[in-house]
VOGU-3710 file (C-alpha; in Angstrom, 3 decimals, decimal comma):
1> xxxxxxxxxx> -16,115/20,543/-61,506  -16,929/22,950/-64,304  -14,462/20,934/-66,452  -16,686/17,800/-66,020  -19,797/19,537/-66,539  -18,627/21,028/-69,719  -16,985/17,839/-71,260  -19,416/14,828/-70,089  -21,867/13,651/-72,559  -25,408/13,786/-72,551
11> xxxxxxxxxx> -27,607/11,841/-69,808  -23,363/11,380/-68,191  -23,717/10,375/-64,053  -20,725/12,801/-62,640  -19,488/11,963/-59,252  -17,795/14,287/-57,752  -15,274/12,997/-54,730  -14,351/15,964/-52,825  -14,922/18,521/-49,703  -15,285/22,542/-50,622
21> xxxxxxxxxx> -13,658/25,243/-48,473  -16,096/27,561/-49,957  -19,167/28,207/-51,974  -18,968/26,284/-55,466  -19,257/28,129/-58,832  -20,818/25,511/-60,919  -23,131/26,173/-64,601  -26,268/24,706/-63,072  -27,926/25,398/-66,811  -25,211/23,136/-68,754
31> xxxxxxxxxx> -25,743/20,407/-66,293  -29,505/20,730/-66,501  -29,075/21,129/-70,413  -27,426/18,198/-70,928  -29,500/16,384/-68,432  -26,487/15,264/-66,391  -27,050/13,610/-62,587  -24,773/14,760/-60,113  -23,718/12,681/-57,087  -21,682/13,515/-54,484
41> xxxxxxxxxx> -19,578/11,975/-51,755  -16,615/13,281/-49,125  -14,910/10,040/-49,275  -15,047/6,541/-50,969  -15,750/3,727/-48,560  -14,331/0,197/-48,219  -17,315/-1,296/-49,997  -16,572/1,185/-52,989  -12,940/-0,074/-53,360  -14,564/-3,994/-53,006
51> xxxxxxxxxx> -16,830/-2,893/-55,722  -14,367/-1,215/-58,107  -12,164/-4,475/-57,724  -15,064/-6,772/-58,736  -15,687/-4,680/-61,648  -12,116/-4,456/-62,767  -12,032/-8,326/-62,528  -14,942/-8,941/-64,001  -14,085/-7,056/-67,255  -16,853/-4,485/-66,838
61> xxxxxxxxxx> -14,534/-1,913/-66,410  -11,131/-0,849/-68,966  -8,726/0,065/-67,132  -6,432/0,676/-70,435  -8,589/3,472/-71,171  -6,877/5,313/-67,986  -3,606/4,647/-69,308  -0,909/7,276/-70,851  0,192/6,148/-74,035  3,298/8,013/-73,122
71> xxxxxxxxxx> 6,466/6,212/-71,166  7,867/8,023/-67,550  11,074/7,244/-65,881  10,864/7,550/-62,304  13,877/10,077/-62,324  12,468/12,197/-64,431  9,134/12,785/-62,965  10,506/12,802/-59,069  13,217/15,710/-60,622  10,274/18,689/-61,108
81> xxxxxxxxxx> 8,271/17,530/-58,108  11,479/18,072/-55,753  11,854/21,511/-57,784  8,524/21,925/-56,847  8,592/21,305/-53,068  11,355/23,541/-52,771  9,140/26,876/-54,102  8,488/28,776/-51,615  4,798/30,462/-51,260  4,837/33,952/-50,480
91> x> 3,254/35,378/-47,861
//
């Protein structure tokens, strides 16, 4: 969250998607000085995926943008995740 607040631009909408264990540490003076609005939500609804859809079809939104410019193989990115699973957390 801080992460967004830092890096949106000025007069930016953030929407934050998420539920919070515990008490959030967010720069309430960045957010203010930038004059960003800040919406929240615990979960997207089915009209928000119908929406998103119509957008993406309609042109309005570029979905490139979200791409990586980089190339995965699907071997090489399932390799560390299995590495991964297999940490154990301590106790």
């Amino acid at each position: 969250m801080g992460q967004a607040i830092k890096n949106a631009r000025k007069g930016s909408t953030i929407i934050l998607v998420a539920v919070y264990a515990g008490m959030a540490n967010v720069d309430l003076a960045v957010l203010n000085d930038h004059e960003l609005d800040l919406n929240t939500t615990m979960m997207y609804r089915h009209e928000d995926y119908l929406q998103a859809i119509e957008l993406v079809e309609k042109g309005k939104i570029n979905l490139s943008l979200l791409q990586s410019k980089k190339n995965f193989h699907l071997e090489t990115t399932l390799m560390p995740m299995s590495i991964l699973s297999q940490i154990k957390k301590p106790q």
